[in-house]
C-alpha positions in Angstrom: 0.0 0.0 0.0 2.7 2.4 1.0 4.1 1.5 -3.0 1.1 2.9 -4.5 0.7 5.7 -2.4 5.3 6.5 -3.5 4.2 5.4 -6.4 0.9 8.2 -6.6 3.2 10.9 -4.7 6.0 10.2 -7.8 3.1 11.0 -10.6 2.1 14.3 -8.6 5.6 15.4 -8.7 6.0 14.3 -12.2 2.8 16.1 -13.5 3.6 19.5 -11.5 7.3 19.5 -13.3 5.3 18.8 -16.6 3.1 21.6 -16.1 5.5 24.0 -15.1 7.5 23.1 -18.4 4.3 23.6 -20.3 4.0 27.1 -19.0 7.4 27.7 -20.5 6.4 27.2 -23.8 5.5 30.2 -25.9 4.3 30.2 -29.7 3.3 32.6 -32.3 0.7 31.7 -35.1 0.8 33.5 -38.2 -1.7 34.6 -41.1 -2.0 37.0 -44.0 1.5 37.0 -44.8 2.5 37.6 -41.3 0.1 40.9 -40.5 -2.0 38.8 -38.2 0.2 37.2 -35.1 -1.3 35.5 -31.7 0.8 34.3 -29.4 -0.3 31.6 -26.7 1.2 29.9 -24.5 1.5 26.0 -23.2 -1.7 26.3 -21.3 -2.8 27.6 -24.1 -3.6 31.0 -23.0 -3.2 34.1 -25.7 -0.7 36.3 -24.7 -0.7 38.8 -27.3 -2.5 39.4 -30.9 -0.9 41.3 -33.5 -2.9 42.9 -36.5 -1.4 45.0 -38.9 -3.4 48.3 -39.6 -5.4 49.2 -42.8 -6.6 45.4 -42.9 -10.6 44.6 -43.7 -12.6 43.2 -41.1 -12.7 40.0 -43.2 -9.6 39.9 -43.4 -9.0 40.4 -40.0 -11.5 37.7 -38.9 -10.4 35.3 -41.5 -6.4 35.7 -40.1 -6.9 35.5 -36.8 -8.7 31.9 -37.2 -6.3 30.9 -39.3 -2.8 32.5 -36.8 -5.4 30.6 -33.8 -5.2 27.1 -35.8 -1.0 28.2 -37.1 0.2 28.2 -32.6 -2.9 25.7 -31.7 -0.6 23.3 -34.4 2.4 24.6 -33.4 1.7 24.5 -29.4 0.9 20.5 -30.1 4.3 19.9 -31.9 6.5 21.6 -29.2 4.2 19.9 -26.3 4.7 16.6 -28.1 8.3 17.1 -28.5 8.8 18.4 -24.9 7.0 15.1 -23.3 8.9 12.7 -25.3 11.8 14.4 -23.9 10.8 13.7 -20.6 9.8 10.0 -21.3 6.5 10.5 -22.6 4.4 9.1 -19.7 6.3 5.8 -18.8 5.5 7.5 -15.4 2.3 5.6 -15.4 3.0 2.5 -16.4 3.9 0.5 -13.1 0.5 1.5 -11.7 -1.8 -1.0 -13.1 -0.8 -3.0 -10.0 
């Protein structure tokens, strides 16, 4: 029983490091050539928009979708990478008991 509990204790620790390394992360999604810029973070929080003056509100609706799907892409690769770095979650594995 004490195991499990080590064992629950370990994954806590593991997931707070995980999340904290998540927070690190920072990406900017582009559209229309670059004049429409959102930057979000691992949590997946926007942190700033950028939107280049004189540009219709079409096209200002249709880039900031499309800079929003750009980091949301972007955000999954780096979060991906930055897991497998850490060995995935192998954490997990000797808790089926």
């Amino acid at each position: 029983m004490f195991n499990k509990l080590k064992q629950i204790k370990d994954i806590r620790d593991q997931a707070k490091q995980m999340q904290a390394m998540m927070a690190e992360i920072v990406v900017v999604g582009q559209a229309a050539g670059g004049d429409v810029m959102i930057t979000i973070d691992g949590n997946q929080e926007v942190q700033g928009v950028k939107i280049t003056e004189g540009l219709s509100t079409e096209m200002i609706e249709q880039g900031v979708k499309k800079a929003m799907k750009d980091a949301q892409k972007k955000l999954q690769r780096e979060m991906a990478t930055k897991m497998k770095d850490m060995g995935g979650l192998d954490f997990l594995k000797g808790l089926g008991g």
